[in-house]
Every structure is written in C-alpha cells, then in structure tokens.
BALUMMI-422295 format. One record per atom (N, C-alpha, C): residue in one letter; z, y, x. Coordinates in steps of 0.2 Angstrom, whole numbers, plus 5000, padded with zeros to 4 digits. Example, Ala and Ser with C-alpha at 12.3 -4.5 7.8 and 13.67 -1.06 7.14 Angstrom:
BEGIN
A503949725066
A503949785062
A503949845066
S503549895064
S503649955068
S503950005064
***
This chain:
BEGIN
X549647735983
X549347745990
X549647815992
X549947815999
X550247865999
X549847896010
X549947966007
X549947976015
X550348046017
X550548046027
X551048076029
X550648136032
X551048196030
X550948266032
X551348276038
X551348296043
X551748306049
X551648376052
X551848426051
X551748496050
X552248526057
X552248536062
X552548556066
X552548636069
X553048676066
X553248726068
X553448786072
X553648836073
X553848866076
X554548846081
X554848836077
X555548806078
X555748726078
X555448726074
X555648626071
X554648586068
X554848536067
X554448476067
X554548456059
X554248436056
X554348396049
X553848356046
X554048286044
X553748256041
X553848246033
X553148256030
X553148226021
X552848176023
X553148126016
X552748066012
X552448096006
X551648096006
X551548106000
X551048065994
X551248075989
X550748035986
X550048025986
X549447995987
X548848055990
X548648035982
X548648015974
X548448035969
X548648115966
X549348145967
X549448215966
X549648265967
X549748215975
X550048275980
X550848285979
X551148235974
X551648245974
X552148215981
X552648255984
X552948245990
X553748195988
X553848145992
X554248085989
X554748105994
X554748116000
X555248126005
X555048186010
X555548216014
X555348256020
X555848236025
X555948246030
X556348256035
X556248296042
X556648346043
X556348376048
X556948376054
X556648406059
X556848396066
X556848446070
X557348506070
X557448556076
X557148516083
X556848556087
X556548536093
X556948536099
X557148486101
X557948476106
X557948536108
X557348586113
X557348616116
X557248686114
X556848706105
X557048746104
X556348786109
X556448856108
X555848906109
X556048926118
X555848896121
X555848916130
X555748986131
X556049046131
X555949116134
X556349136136
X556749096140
X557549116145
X557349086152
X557349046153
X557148986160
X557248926156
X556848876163
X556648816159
X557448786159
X557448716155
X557948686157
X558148666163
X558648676165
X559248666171
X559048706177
X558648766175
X558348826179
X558848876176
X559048906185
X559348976182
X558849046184
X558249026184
X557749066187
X557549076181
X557549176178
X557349196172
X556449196171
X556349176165
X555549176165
X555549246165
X554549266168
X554449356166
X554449346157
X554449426157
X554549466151
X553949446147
X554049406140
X553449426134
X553249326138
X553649286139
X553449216139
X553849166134
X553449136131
X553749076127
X553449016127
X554148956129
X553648906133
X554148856127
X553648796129
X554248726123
X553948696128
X554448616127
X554348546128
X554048496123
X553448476127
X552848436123
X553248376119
X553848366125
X554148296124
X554548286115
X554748356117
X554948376110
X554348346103
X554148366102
X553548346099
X553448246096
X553448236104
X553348166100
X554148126098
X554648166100
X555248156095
X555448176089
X554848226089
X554948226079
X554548166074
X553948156079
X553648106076
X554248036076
X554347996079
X554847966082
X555447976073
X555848006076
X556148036069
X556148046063
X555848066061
X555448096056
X555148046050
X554548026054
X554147986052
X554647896048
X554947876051
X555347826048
X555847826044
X556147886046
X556647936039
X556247956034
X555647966033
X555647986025
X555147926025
X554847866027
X554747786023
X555547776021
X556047786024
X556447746023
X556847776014
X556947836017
X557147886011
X556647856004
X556047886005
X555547855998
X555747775997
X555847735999
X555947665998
X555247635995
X554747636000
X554047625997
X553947576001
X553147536000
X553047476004
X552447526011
X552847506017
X552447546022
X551647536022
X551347476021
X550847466020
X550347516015
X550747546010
X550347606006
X550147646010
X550547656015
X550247746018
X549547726024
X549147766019
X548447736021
X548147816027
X548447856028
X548347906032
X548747966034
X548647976040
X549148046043
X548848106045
X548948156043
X548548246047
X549048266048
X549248296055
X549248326058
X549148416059
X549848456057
X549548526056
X550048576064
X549948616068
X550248646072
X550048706071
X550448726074
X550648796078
X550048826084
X549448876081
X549148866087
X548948976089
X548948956095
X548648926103
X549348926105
X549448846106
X550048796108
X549648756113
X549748796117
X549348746127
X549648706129
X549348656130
X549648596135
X549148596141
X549548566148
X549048556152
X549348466155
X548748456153
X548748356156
X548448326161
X548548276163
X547848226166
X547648196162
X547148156165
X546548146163
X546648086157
X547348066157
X547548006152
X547948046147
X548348116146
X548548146141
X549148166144
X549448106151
X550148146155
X550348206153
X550748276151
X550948306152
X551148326162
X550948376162
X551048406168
X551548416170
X551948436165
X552748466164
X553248396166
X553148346166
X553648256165
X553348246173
X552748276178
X552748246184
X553248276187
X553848256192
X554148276196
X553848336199
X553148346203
X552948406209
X552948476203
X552848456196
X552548506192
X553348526188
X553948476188
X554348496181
X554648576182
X554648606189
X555048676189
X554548746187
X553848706187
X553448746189
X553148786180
X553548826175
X553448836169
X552848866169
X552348846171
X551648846169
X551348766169
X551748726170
X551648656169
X551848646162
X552148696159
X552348666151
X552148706145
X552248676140
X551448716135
X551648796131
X551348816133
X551348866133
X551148886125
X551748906122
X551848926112
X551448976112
X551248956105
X550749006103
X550949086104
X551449116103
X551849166103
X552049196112
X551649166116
X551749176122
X551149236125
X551449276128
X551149336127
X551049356134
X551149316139
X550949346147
X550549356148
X549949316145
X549149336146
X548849376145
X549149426144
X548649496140
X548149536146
X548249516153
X547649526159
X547449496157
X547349436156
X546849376157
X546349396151
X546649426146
X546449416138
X545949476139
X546249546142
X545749596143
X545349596150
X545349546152
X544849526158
X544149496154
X544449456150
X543749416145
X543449456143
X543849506138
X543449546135
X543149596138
X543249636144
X542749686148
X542249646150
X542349586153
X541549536153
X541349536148
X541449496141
X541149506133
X540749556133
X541049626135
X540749666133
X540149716137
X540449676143
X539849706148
X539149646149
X539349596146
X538649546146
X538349566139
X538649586133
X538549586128
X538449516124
X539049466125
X539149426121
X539149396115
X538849376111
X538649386104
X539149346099
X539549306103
X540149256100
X540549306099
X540649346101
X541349416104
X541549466095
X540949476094
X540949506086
X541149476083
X541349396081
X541549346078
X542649396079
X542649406085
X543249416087
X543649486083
X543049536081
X542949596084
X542949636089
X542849576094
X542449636102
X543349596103
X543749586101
X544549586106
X544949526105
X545049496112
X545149436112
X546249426112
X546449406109
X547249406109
X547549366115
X548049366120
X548349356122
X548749276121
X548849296115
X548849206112
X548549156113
X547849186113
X547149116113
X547249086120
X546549026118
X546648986123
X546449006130
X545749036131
X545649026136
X546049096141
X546349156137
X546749186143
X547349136144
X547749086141
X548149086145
X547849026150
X547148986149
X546848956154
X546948986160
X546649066157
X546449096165
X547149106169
X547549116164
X548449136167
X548349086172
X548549016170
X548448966173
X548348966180
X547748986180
X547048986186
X547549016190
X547349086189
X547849156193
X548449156198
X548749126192
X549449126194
X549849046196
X549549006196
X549848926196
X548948906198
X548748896202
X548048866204
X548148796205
X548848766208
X548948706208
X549148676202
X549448706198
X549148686190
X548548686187
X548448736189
X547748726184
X547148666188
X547248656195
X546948596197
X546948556195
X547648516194
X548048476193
X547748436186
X547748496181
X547648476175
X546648446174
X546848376172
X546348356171
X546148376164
X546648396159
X546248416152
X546948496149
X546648546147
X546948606143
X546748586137
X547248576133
X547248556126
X547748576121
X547648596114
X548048626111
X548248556108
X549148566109
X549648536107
X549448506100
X549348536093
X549148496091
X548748426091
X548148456094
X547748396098
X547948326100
X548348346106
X548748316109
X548948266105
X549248276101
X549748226097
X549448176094
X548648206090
X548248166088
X548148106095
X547948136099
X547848096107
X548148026109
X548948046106
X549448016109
X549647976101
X549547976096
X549247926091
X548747896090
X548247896094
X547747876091
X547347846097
X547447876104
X547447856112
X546547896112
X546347916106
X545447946106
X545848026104
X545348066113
X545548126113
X545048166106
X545148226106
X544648266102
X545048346102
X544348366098
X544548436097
X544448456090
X544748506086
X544648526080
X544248596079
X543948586074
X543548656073
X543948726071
X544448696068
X544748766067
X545148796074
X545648766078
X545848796082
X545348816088
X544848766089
X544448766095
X543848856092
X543748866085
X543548906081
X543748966083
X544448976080
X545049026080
X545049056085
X545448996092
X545749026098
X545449016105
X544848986104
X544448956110
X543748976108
X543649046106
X542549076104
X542348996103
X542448946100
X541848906096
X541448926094
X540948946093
X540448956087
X539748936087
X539348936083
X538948896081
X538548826087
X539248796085
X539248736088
X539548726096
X539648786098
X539848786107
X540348836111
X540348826115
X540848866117
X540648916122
X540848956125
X540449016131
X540248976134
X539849006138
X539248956145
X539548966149
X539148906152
X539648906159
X539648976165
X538849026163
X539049056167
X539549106165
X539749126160
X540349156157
X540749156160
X541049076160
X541449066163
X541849086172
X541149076172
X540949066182
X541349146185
X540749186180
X541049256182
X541649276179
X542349246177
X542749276175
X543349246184
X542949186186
X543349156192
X542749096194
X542349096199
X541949046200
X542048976199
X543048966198
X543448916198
X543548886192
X543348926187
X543548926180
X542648896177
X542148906182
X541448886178
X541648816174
X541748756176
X541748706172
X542448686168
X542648736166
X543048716163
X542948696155
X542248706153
X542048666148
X541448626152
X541448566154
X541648506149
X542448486155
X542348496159
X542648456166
X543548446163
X543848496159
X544348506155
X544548506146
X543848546146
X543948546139
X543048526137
X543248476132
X542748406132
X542348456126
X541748476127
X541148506124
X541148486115
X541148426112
X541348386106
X541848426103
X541748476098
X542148466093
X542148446087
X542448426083
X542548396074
X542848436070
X542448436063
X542548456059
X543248456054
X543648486050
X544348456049
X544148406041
X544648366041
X544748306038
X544348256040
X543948256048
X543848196051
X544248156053
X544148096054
X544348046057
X544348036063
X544948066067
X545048036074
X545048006077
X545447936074
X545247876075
X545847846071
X546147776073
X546647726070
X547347756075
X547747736069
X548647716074
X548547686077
X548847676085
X548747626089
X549347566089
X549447526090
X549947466088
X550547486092
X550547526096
X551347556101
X551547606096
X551247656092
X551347686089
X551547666081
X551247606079
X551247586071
X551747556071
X552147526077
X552847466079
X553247546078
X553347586082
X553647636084
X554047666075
X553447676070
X553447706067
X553447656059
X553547586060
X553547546054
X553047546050
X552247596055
X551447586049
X551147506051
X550547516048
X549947476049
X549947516054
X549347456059
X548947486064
X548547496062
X548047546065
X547347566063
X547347616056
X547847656053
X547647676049
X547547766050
X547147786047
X546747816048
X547247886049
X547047936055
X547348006056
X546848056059
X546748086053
X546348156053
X546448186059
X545848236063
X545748286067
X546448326065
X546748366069
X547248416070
X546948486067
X547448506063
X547248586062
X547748626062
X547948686063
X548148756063
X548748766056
X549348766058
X549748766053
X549648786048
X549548866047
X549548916043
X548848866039
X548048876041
X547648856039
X547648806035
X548248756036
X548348696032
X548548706024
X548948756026
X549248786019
X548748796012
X548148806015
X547448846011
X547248776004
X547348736008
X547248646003
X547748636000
X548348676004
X548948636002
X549048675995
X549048735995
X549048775989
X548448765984
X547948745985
X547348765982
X547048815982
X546748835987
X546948945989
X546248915991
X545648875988
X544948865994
X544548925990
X544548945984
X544148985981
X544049055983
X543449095985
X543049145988
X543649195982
X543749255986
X544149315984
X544849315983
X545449235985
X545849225987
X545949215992
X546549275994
X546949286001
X547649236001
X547449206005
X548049156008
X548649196010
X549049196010
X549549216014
X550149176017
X550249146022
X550649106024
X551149146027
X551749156024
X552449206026
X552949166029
X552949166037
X553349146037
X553849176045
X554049176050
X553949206056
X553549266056
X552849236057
X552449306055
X552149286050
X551449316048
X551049296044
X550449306046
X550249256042
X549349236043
X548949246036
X548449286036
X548149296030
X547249256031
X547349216026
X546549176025
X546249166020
X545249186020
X545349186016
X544549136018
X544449106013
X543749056014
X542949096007
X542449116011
X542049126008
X541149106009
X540849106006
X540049056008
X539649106013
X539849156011
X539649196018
X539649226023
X539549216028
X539549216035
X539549316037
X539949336041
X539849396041
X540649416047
X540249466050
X540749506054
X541149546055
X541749546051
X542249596050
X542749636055
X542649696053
X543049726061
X543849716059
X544349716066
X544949706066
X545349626064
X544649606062
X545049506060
X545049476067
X545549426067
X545649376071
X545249316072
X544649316067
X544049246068
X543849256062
X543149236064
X542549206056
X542649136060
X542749076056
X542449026058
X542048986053
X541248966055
X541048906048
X541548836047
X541648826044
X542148786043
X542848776045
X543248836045
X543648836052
X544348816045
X544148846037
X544748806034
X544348756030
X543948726027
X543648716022
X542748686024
X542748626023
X541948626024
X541348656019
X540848686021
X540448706019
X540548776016
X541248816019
X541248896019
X541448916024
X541448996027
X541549006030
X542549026031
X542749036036
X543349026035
X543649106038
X544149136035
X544049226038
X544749226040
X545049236046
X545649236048
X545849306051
X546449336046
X546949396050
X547749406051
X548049416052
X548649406055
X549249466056
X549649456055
X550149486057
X550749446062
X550949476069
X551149436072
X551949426071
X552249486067
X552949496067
X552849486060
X553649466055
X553649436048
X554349446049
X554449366045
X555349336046
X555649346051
X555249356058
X555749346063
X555749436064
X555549486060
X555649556061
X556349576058
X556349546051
X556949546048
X557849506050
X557449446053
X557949416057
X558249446062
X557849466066
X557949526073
X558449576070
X558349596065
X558849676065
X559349636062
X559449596058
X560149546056
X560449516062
X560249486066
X560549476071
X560949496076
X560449586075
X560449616081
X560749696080
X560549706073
X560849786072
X561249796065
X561449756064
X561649776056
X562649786058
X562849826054
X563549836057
X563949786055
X564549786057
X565049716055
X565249726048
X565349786045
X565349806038
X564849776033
X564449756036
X563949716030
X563849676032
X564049626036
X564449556036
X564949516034
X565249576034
X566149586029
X565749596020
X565249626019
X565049646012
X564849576010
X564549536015
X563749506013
X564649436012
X565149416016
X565549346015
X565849386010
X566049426008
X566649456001
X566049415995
X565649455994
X565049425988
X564849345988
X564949305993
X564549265992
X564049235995
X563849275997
X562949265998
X562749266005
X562149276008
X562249286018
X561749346014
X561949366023
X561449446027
X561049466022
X560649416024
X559849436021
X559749466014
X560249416010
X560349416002
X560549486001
X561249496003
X561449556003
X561149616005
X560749616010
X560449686013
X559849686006
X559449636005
X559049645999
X559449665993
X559949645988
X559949675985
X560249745985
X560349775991
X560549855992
X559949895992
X559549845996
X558849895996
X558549915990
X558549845985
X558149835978
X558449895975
X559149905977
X559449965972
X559150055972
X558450035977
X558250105980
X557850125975
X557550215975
X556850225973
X556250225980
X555650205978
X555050195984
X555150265987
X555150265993
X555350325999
X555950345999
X556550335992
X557350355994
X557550356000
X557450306005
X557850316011
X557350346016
X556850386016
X556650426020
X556250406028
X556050326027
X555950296031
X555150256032
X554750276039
X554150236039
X554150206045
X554050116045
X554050086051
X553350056052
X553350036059
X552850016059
X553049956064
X552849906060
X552949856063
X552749776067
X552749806072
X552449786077
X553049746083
X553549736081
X553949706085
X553649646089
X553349606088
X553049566092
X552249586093
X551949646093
X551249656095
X551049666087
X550349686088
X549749696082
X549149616085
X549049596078
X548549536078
X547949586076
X548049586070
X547549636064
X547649696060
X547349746062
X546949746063
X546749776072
X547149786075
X547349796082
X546949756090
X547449706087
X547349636093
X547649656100
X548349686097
X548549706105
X549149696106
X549449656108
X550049636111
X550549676114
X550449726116
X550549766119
X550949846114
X550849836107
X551149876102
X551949846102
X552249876098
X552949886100
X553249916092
X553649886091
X553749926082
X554150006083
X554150036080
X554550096078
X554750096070
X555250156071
X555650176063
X555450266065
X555050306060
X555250366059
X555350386054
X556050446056
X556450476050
X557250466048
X557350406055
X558050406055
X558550476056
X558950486052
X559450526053
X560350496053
X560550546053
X561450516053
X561650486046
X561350496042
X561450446036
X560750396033
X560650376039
X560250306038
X560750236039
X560850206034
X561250136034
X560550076034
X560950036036
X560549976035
X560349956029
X560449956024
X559849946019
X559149966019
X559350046019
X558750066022
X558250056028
X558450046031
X558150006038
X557749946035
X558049906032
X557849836033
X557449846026
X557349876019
X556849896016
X556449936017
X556249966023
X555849986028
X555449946031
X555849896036
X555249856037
X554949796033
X555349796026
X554849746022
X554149806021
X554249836018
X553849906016
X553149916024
X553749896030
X552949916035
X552449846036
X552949776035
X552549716034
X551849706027
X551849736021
X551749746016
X551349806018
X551249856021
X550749896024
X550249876029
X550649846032
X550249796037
X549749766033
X549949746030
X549649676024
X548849736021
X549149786018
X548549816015
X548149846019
X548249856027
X547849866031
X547049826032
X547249756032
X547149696034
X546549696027
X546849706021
X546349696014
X545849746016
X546049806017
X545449866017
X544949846022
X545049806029
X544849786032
X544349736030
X544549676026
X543949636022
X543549666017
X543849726014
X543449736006
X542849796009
X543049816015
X542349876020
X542049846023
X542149786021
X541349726024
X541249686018
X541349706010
X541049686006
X541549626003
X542049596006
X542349546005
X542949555999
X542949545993
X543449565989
X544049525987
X544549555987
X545149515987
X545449525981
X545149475976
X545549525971
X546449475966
X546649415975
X547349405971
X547649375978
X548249395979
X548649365983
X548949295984
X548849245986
X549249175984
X549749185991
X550249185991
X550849165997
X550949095994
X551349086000
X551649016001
X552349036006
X552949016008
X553148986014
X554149016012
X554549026016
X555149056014
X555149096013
X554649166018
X555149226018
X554949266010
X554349216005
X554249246000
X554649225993
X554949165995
X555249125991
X555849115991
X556149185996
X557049195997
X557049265995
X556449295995
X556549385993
X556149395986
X556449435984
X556249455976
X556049505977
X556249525981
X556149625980
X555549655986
X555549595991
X554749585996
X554249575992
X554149535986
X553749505982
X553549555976
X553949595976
X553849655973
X553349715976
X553849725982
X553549785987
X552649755990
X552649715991
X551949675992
X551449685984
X551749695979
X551249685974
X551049765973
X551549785973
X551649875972
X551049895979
X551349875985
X551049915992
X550049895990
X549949845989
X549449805990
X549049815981
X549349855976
X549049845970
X548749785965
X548949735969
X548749655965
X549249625964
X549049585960
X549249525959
X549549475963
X550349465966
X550749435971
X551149375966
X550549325968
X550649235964
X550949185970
X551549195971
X552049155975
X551849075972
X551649035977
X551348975976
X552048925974
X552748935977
X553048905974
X552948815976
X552748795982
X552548745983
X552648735989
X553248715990
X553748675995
X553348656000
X553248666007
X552848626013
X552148636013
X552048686011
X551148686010
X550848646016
X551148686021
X550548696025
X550448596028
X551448586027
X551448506029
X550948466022
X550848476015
X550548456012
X549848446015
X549648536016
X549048536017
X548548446021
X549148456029
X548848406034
X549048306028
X549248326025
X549248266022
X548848256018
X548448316016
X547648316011
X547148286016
X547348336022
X546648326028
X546648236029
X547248216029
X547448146030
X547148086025
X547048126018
X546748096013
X546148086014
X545748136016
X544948146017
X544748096022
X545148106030
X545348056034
X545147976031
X545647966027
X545647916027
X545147866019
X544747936018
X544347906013
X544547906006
X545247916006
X545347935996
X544947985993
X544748035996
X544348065995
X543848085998
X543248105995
X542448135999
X542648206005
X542748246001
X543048296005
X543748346003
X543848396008
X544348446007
X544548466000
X543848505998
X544048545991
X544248485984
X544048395985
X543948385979
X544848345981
X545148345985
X545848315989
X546548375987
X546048435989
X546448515988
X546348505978
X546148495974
X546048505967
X546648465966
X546448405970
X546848355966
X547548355969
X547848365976
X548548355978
X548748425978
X548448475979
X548648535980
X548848615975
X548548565968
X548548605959
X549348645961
X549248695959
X549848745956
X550048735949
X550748725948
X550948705942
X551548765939
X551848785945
X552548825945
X552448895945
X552048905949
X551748975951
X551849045948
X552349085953
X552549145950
X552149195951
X552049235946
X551449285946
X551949365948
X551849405952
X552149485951
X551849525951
X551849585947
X551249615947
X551349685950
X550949725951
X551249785953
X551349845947
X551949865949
X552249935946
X551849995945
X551650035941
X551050075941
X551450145945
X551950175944
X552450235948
X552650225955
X552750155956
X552950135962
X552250125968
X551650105963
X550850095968
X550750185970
X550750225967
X550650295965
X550850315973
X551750305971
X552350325977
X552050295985
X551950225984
X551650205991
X550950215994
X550750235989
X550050255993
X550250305997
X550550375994
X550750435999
X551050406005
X551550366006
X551850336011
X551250306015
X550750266010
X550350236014
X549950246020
X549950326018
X549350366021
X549950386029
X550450416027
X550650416034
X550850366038
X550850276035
X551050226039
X550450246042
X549750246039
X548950246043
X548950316047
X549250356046
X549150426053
X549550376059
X550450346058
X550450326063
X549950246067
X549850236062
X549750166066
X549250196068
X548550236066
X547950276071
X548350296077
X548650346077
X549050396084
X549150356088
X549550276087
X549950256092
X549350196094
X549050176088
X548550106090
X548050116091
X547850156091
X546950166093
X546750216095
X547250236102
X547050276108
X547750336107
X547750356105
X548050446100
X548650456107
X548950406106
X549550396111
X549950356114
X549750336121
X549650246125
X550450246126
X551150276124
X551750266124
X551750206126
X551850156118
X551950086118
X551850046125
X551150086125
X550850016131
X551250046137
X551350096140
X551550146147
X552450076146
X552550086140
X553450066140
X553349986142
X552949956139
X552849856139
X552549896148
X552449916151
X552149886157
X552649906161
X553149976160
X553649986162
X554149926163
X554249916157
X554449836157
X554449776160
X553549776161
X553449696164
X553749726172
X553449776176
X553649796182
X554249786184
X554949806180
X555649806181
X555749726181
X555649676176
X555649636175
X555449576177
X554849586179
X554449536183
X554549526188
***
C-alpha cells in the first residue's frame, strides 16, 4: 500500500511514491515551475513590477502534478491501484484569487495583465501597509487573537495581501469570488470539494479558537472588506490529516490513480517536514533549512510567546499545540552573495579544485578561528520574521576593512543565520518552553559541514541533521496516510513512516560556544539598535526605495 507526497516549493514542484508501512520513498520526480519566481514583470510584460513583489503562475502548479505524479508510478513500477492516498504540502501565504468554481483570475483575458490577478508567493512583500494597517486596528480594539501573533502581523500573511487586493486592484478583489491559499487550491482542483487547512488558515489568516476576526474587524479596516469571511473565504476550517475528499475521475484518468482515493486537507511545507522527521515530541525544535528557515516546535500547552510567528492548536500535529518561528533569509542569503559578490578568483579557485562556489568558500571559512575574520552580520536580507516581524529590515556586515575576502563574508553570514537561530530559542525558553535538541532537515544543512558545526557551537546543543531526503514531501504523504485511513492519526503515521535511522548528531565545541557568546552579545546590541526602534535607517532606506521605484 503505497501513498503520494507532492510537496511544492519555492522554486519547483515534486512528487514521492511512498510506501505508507515505513515511509520508505520508491521514486521522486520533480519539476522546475515553467515560470519560475515572477519579481521582474509578468510574462510577455515589459512593465516592471514595484519593489519587494513576488508573483507565480497557479498554472504552473497543476503541471507539476500532471508531470510528476505519472513519472514516479511509472519509475517505481508498482500496480497504480496500491496508492491508497495523496497530501499535499505548500509554500505558505501563497494567494490565489478565483471565482466561485476555483477559475484562477490570472487565465481570464480582462484580468491576465493585471499582476494582482496572479498568486501572490509567500515571499511577496508589498503588503507591508496593509499588514500595519491590521495591526494599529488589533491594537487599538484590543484584539485577543493578535497576542497568538505577538501584537504583529507579517506582510506575508493572508489577509494584508487580501487588503493589497482591495486598495490597489478593487476590480480584483471584486472579481474574486474565493482568496485562497494555493495549496488549497490544489486540493480544490483534485478533489472539485473546496476547504481550508488549520495550519495555514492558523499560521497566516488569525484562525483561532475555531474562527477568524469578526466581521466587524473586518468592516473597520475597509467597509468593503466586512464579508470577506464567509462571502470569500468559507468560515469551515479542517483539521490536518483530514479527508478532503476523493480523486475526481478527470484527474484519476490524468494521473493513471483510482478515482476516489483519498487526499488529505493541504498543509504548510516546512510544517510537513515535523512527521516527516518525527520531530512531534515537546522540547524538539524543527528546523527546516532551506531558502529560509522555519523553526517548529509542538507542545501540550497553549501559551503566548513574544516575537513567534503563531501558537496554533493543532496547526502541526492533533492534540498539541503547534509554536511557529522563522527566519526569512537562509540559502537564498548565501546564494545572493555567490552570485553576486564573490570575485572571479574564487571561481577560478572553486573549477581548479573540483568542487562549486559554495563547497569552496566553506572549506576556506572552516579553515578560520571563531571571530578571526573580524565580522558581525546581521541577517536580514529578505526582512526579519522572528523575532521582529518586519519586512522592512535589510541585512548589514560590520567590520569590513581592506583585507576582508570573501570567505570571511560568507562565514559571517552562516554565523548571523545561526544567531538568528539563537535568538528565536531564548525567545521560547523566556516563556518557559525548553529546547533542549535541534532536528534540521532540508539542503542547506546537508551540503554544509561547517554550518552544522557553527549552529551547534552558536546555539550550545545538540545539531541532529535528520538526514532524510524530502521531509517535508514525506511529511504530506504521512498526512495522506491518515487521509486515507492506514492510520488513526499524525503521531501514530509519523512513528511509523517518519523514524530516523541515519541521523547525524553535532555537538558543540566548548572554546568555540565561549568565543560566540561574546560575539553573540554584540550580534544582540545590533539587532536591538537597528530593530527595535534605536535606529529606523533600514526602514527610511526600503521606503526611499519603494518611492524611486514605484
């Protein structure tokens, strides 16, 4: 009995076949997305999008499924009739706006030029009025959902780029019969029965204890925005590893399944990963490393931590509560300076040896003592999640001089991602929440040796790289097992397909934890100075920006 993980990304799209007795994974296939991350203009537009937007093609989406899905039945050479269930993991807050049958906005002719008809990636950051529009309401009604956020809402989430919507495109936001996050979606167009998921609707849209803001909430943010729960976004939401519904028989023909066989509610990429590693137990921090990073961690008690991204009741796991923090920049912090700053000399270094960029600047940096290059970054290339929540941070390096090369740069910012990281713990453990072991999952931990290092050293624990290919696509093939009945729930699906077998443990260095504390303390004077109030530079520079640009 087998069932399909289908894990859709940043970049690309990927399908597993897995086994649903031990989680073993038989085949994968994955799929660059034609179009790829929209923050230039749209296709066949030479009209620049504004600054700080990132749009995709929904269409894209159903041609990974299409692809994918067929290629690895056919690779495992199994009888299609085995796979008894599909879960569904995404990228969230990944907006789509549709009508009322699931149309994309984006494929109607009046709408295709108009780049607020098309869905708007999680990573899309123009909403940040909208986002501090919510919040001065929150705070001046005194909203009780809002603490779940820490008082501040991300730019990311759902309902500011709803409001974008409204503001700026009104004949979209009209138009749209349903705002729905893309993962959703998919289920939607699988299964033809819409729904919503507890973890994203949780995470990115104040879900909480059972609902969403009131309508007068809403009312007061734009009179035109009051109903947009239910009239858009349908009141009902499910719990994860429910049953959406069946394959519909356009799609089972499409796809070489049975019809009707069972596909879990949508969930949140990163949070997939939580089953897919077996990471459900209280005092283990998830870490999913990948572009950026998302830290999760699941515990029985409910409670409000300042500077996280969401408490939700079952937002990964039923019957605890689910604690979400984040980092917005990662892999794609280090890819940026490789692409972008490294001299042609270590291009020339990195094809003489063998090896690419990345390999090469790591092992130059490895060859350092903690602080030898004289450098504290702070890294905020694409905004602060946690402990922040502000879009509008900007990274720095200080202590460049004329003998700063690039190794030391780019062992800097492993070093400020990793401080980031410890940020985020002190965060949980000042509200009683202790962490006392790391589990990563994803590439950027399982291509670097000397990150895995700096992570255990910065952080003083235990950095147990999971070592287990696709988590987070496993993960939604767990969801898909629960789905579809091989098992009772999450945790007993997670024991059984998600066990660690291979798992690298790293420990930290005692001279090196010493060395980084003192580092640590001035990464914390700047991040205070610049992010919580000291000195509003960043924000004067990004708004300088939008003005020029916009």
């Amino acid at each position: 009995m087998y069932t399909l993980g289908i894990d859709f990304g940043t970049e690309s799209g990927r399908a597993l076949l897995v086994d649903a007795r031990d989680g073993r994974i038989l085949a994968t296939k994955v799929l660059a997305y034609p179009h790829g991350v929209i923050d230039e203009r749209l296709p066949g537009s030479e009209k620049p999008l504004p600054p700080d937007w990132a749009l995709q093609d929904p269409l894209d989406y159903l041609e990974v499924v299409r692809t994918t899905v067929p290629a690895v039945l056919r690779e495992a050479g199994i009888d299609p009739a085995q796979v008894v269930g599909i879960g569904i993991d995404f990228t969230t807050c990944t907006l789509l706006p549709t009508t009322v049958d699931g149309t994309p906005l984006r494929t109607l002719p009046q709408f295709a030029a108009n780049p607020h008809a098309w869905v708007k990636l999680w990573k899309h950051h123009g909403s940040v009025p909208q986002a501090a529009q919510i919040d001065a309401l929150a705070a001046q009604r005194g909203e009780a959902w809002m603490s779940r956020y820490s008082g501040k809402s991300s730019s990311e989430w759902f309902f500011p780029k709803a409001l974008q919507i409204l503001q700026e495109a009104p004949e979209v936001y009209r138009a749209a019969n349903r705002l729905i996050e893309s993962g959703d979606w998919l289920v939607w167009q699988l299964t033809g029965v819409e729904t919503r998921n507890a973890c994203m609707a949780g995470y990115k849209a104040y879900w909480q204890n059972g609902a969403y803001p009131s309508r007068d909430f809403f009312a007061a943010l734009d009179p035109e925005f009051a109903d947009i729960v239910p009239s858009k976004v349908p009141a009902r939401v499910d719990q994860l590893g429910a049953r959406a519904g069946g394959l519909t028989a356009q799609w089972a023909e499409a796809l070489g399944l049975r019809e009707g066989i069972a596909v879990a509610v949508s969930v949140g990429d990163a949070h997939a990963a939580v089953p897919g590693i077996n990471a459900t137990a209280p005092g283990v921090m998830t870490m999913i490393m990948g572009t950026s990073i998302c830290h999760l961690m699941s515990e029985p008690k409910l409670m409000d931590v300042a500077g996280l991204a969401g408490v939700v009741d079952g937002g990964l796991v039923s019957g605890m509560v689910g604690y979400e923090a984040g980092q917005t920049g990662g892999g794609d912090i280090f890819a940026w300076f490789v692409d972008h700053a490294v001299p042609t000399e270590y291009h020339e270094a990195a094809k003489a040896a063998g090896i690419n960029l990345h390999a090469y600047l790591e092992r130059e940096a490895a060859k350092q003592s903690v602080g030898e290059h004289g450098l504290i970054a702070l890294d905020w290339w694409n905004g602060n999640r946690s402990t922040l929540q502000d879009a509008d941070m900007s990274g720095m390096i200080v202590g460049m001089t004329l003998g700063t090369r690039a190794p030391d740069i780019y062992r800097a910012m492993i070093e400020a991602t990793a401080f980031g990281t410890l940020v985020i713990i002190e965060a949980f453990e000042a509200q009683g929440l202790h962490v006392r072991e790391l589990v990563a999952a994803g590439g950027l931990p399982e291509k670097n040796a000397l990150l895995r290092q700096i992570y255990a050293d910065v952080t003083g624990r235990d950095f147990v790289l999971a070592r287990r290919p696709y988590a987070s696509g496993l993960g939604a093939a767990i969801y898909g097992a629960v789905a579809a009945g091989v098992y009772p729930d999450v945790h007993a699906a997670s024991a059984a397909m998600g066990k660690l077998e291979d798992a690298e443990v790293v420990s930290p260095i005692p001279a090196n934890q010493v060395a980084y504390r003192a580092l640590y303390e001035d990464y914390k004077t700047l991040y205070d100075y610049f992010g919580r109030g000291g000195n509003d530079v960043m924000r004067r520079l990004k708004a300088m920006k939008r003005s020029l640009r916009g």
